[in-house]
VOGU-3710 file (C-alpha; in Angstrom, 3 decimals, decimal comma):
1> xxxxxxxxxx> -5,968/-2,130/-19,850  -5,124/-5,040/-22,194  -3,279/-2,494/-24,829  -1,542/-1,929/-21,754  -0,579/-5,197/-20,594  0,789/-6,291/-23,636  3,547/-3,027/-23,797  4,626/-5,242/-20,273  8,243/-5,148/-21,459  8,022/-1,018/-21,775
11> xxxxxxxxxx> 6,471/-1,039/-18,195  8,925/-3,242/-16,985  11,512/-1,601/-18,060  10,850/1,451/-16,917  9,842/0,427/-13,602  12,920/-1,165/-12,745  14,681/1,940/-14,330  12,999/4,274/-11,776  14,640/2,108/-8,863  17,820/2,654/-10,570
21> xxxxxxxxxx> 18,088/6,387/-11,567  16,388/7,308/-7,686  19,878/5,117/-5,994  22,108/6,240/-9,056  25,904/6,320/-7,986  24,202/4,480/-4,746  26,826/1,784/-2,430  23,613/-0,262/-1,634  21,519/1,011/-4,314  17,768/-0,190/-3,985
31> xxxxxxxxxx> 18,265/-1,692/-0,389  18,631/2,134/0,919  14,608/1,022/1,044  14,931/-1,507/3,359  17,056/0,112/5,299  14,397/3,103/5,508  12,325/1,495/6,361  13,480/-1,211/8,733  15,380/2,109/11,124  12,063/4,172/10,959
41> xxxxxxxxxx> 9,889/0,645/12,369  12,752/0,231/14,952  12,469/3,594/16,086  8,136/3,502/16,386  8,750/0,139/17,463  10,728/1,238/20,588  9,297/4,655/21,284  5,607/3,214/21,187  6,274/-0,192/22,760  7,544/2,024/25,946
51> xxxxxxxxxx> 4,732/3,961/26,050  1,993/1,406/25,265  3,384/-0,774/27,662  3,617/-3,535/25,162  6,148/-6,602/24,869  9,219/-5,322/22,063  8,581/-8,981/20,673  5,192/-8,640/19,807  4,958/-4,709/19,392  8,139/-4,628/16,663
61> xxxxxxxxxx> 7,163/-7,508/14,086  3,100/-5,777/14,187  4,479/-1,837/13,659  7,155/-3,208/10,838  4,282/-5,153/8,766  2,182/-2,486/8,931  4,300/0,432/7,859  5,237/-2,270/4,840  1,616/-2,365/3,903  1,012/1,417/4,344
71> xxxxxxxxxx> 3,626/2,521/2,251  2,024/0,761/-0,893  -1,424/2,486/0,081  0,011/5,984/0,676  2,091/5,685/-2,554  -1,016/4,259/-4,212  -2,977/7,327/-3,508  -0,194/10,115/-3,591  1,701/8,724/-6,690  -1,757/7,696/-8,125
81> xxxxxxxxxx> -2,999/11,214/-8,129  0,044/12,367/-9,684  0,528/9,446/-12,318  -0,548/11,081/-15,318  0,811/14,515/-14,326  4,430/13,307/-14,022  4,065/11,196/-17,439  3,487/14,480/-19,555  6,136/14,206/-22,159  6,040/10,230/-22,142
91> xxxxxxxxxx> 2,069/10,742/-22,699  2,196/13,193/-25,670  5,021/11,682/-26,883  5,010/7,692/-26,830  2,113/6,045/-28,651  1,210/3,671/-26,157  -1,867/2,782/-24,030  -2,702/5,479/-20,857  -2,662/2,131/-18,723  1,244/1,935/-18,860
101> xxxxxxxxxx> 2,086/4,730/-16,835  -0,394/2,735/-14,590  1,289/-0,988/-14,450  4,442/1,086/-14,204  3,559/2,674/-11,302  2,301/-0,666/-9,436  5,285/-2,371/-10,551  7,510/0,197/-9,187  5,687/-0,212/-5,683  5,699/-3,743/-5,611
111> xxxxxxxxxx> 9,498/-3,799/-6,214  9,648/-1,573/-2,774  7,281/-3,987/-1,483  9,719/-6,588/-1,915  12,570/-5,228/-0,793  11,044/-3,964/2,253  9,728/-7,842/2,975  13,162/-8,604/4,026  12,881/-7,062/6,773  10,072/-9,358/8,023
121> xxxxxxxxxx> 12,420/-12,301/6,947  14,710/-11,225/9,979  11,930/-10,400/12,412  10,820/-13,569/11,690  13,858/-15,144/12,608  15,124/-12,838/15,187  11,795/-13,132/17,271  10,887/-16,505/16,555  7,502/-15,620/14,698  7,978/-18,678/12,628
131> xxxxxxxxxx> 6,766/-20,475/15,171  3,475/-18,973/15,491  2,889/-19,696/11,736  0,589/-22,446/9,890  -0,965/-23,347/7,077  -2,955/-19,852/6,855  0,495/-17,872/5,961  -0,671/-18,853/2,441  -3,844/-16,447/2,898  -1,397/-13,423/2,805
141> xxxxxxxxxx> -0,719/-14,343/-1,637  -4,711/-13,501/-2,668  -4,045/-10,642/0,647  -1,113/-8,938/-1,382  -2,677/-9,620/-4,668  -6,139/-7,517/-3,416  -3,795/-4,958/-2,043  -1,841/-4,205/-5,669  -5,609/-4,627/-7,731  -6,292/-2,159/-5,203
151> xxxxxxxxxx> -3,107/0,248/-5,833  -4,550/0,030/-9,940  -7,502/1,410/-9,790  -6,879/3,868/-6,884  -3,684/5,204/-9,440  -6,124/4,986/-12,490  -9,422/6,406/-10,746  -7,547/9,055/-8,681  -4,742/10,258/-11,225  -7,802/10,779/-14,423
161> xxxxxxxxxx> -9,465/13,512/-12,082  -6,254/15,055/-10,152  -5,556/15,216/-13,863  -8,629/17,045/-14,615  -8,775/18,887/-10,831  -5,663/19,891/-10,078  -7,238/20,404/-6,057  -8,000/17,583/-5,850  -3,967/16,514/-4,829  -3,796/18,098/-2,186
171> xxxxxxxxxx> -6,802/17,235/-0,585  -5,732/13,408/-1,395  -2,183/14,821/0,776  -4,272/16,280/3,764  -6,783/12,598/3,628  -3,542/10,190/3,954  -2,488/11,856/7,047  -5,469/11,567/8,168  -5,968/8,004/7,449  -2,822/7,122/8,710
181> xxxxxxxxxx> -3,669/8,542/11,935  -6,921/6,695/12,602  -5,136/3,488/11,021  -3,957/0,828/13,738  -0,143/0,767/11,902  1,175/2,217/15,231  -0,927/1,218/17,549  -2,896/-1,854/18,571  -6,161/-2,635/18,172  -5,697/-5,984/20,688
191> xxxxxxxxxx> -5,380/-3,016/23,507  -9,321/-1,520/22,493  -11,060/-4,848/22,112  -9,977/-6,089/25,646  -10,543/-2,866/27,297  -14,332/-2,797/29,222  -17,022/-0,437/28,399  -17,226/1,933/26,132  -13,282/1,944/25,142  -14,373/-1,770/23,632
201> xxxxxxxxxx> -17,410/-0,525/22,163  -14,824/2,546/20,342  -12,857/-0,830/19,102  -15,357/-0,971/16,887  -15,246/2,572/14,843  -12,648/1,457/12,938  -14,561/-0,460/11,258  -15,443/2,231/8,791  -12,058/2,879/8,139  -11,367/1,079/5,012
211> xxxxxxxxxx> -7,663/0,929/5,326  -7,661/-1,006/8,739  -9,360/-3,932/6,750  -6,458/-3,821/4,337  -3,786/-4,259/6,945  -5,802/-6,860/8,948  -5,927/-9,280/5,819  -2,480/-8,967/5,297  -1,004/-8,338/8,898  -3,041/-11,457/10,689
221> xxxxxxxxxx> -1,733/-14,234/8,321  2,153/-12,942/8,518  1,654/-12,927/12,383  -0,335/-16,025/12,965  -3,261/-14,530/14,069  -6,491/-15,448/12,319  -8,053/-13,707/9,571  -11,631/-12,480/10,100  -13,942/-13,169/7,150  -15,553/-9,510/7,616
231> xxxxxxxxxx> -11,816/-8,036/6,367  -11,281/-10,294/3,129  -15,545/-9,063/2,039  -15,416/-5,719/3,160  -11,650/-5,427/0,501  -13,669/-7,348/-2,026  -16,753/-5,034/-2,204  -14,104/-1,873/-2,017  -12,190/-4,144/-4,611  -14,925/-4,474/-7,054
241> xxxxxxxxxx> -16,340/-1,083/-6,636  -13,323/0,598/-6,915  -12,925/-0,851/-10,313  -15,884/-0,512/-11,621  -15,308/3,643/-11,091  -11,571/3,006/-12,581  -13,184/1,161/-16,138  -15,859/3,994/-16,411  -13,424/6,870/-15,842  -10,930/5,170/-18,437
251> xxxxxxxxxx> -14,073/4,888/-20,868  -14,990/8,306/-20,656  -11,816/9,930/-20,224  -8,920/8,350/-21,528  -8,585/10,167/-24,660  -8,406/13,471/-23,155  -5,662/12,707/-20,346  -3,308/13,974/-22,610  -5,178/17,322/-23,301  -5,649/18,006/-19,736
261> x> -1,574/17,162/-18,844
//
């Protein structure tokens, strides 16, 4: 991982060069992102506010920052599992450190991540959200950081043994469809917790879906909403975990990556 870091301006490079050669020839090159994404959270935005019953104001600003966050955490695990796959001739051909193809990868995703924060900029004008906002905004810097240390060791942990499984992709395909179905992105959670009976008590399942604790940490401070304290430990024990599987797959494995590509 340090080899790795060090070859920054390869990763860099090549990162930024992925953006480039995907909008090649491209009017608005990389902002065809944005744009993506800001007309697919209009259109859940509408569609679900009608039929949840739920103010446009409130509804629109809570879809959009959640389908920002999910699409670093499905590319995380889709393009994590394939990583090493789709780095064949770089990895038998470039002498440089398996982590690379890594940092690339997160770098890539966090350049989408930016681009698709602008469209928060405007909801946050356009609806006034600004308002809401204080001093706990900042909580949403160590939010994002957890969510990219994340996106590492998913892409190393996951990509070693697609590498090594080749079934194991497609069950990683069929599990983020999944998870994005029980994940509050398009629907909220506010509506469960207030309901009476057992509906409230259901509020509470999600719990054990570790991506909803992800999107709280990072979705709360943005909104002005507080932050529980269960969210930020239940992403640090994943967090720490989740590494400690990623540094003792690279230790065993690295060096036959490139046989199994």
């Amino acid at each position: 991982m340090r080899d790795g870091f060090h070859q920054r301006e390869l990763w860099l490079s090549l990162g930024w060069q992925d953006i480039k050669q995907r909008y090649r020839r491209s009017v608005l090159g990389p902002f065809w992102i944005t744009i993506a994404t800001g007309l697919q959270a209009l259109a859940m935005g509408l569609l679900y506010s009608t039929l949840l019953d739920q103010p446009i104001s409130e509804y629109l600003p809570y879809v959009t920052i959640g389908l920002i966050v999910w699409n670093v955490i499905s590319a995380a695990i889709l393009d994590g599992s394939d990583v090493f796959i789709a780095n064949e001739g770089l990895i038998k051909q470039l002498p440089s450190a398996l982590s690379v193809h890594v940092y690339r990868l997160v770098w890539r995703q966090f350049l989408f991540f930016l681009h698709n924060a602008a469209i928060y900029v405007l909801l946050l004008v356009a609806f006034s959200i600004w308002r809401d906002l204080d001093a706990s905004v900042l909580l949403v810097i160590p939010a994002v950081l957890l969510l990219f240390l994340n996106a590492m060791w998913i892409s190393i942990a996951f990509g070693i043994f697609a590498t090594r499984y080749r079934d194991i992709a497609p069950i990683l395909g069929s599990m983020t469809l999944m998870l994005f179905v029980l994940t509050p992105v398009m629907w909220s959670t506010k509506a469960l917790e207030n309901a009476a009976g057992d509906m409230s008590d259901r509020a509470r399942l999600l719990e054990i879906v570790p991506t909803y604790h992800y999107l709280e940490i990072i979705r709360a401070p943005l909104l002005g909403e507080p932050s529980a304290l269960r969210h930020w430990v239940i992403v640090g024990v994943i967090t720490l975990i989740g590494w400690i599987v990623a540094i003792l797959a690279l230790k065993q494995y690295r060096a036959r990556v490139p046989y199994w590509v």
